[in-house]
FIPA-747501 format. One record per residue: residue in one letter; x, y, z of N, C-alpha, C, O, CB in turn. Coordinates in steps of 0.1 Angstrom, whole numbers, plus 5000, padded with zeros to 4 digits. Glycine has a CB too. Example, Ala and Ser with C-alpha at 12.3 -4.5 7.8 and 13.67 -1.06 7.14 Angstrom:
% residues 2
A513249435078512349555078513249675078514249675085511349555090;S512849785071513749895071512950005079513450115080514149945057;
***
This chain:
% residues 59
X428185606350427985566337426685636331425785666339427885416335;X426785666316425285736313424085666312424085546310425185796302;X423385726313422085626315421085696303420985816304421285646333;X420285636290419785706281417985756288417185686293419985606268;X417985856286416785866286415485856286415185896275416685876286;X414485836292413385746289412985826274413285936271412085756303;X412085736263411385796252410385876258409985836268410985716242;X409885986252408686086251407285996247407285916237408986206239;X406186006255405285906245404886036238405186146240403885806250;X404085946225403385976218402186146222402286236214402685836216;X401386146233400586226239401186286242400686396240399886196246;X402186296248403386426254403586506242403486626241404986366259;X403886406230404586476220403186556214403186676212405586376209;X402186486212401086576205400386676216399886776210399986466198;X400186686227399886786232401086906232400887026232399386736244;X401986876233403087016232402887096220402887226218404786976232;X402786966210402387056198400987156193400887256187402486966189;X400287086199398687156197398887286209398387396207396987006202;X399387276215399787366227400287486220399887596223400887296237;X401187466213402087546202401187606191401287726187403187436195;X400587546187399687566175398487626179397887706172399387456168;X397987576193396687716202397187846204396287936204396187696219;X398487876205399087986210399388066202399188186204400187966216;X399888016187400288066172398588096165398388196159401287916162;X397888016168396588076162395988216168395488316162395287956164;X396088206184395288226192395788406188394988506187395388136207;X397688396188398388546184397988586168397988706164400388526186;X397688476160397488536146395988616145395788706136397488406135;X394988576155393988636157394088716161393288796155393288606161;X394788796173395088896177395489006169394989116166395888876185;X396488936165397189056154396189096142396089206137398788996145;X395388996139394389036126393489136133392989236127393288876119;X393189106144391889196149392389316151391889416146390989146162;X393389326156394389466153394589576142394589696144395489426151;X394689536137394889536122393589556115393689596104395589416116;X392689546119391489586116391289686128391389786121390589466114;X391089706133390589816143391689926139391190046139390689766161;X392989916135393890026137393190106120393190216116395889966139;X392789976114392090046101391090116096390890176085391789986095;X390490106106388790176112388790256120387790316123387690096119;X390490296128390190376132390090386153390190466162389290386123;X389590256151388990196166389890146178389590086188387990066163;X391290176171392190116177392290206194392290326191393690116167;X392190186208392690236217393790166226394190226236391890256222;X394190066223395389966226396689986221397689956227395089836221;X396790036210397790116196397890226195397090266187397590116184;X398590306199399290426191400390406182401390336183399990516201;X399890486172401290536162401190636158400090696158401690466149;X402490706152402290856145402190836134402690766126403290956144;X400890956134400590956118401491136114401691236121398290966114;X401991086100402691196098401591336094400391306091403691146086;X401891436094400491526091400491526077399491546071400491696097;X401991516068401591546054400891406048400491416036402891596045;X400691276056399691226048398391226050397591156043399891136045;X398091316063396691326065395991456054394791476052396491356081;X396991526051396391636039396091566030394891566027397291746033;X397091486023396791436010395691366007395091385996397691366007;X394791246021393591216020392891306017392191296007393291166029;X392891406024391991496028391791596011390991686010392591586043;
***
């Protein structure tokens, strides 16, 4: 016969979440600091191609 499952407490449920939400901050900082370094230039973690005709046009 089935048997229902015990409830989750409360502290289970809020640590999974803050758990979730350290991880999501912790990647939104990553990506920002990224994103700044690839802007300045300083990026060595990142490659991308830059096309050459828009490096003329700065220039």
């Amino acid at each position: 016969m089935a048997v229902p499952k015990k409830k989750t407490s409360n502290g289970k449920r809020d640590q999974r979440k803050a758990t979730w939400k350290r991880k999501a901050a912790l990647q939104a900082q990553r990506a920002l600091s990224l994103g700044k370094s690839v802007l300045t230039g300083r990026s060595k973690g990142f490659y991308y191609p830059q096309d050459e005709d828009e490096t003329e046009e700065d220039a």
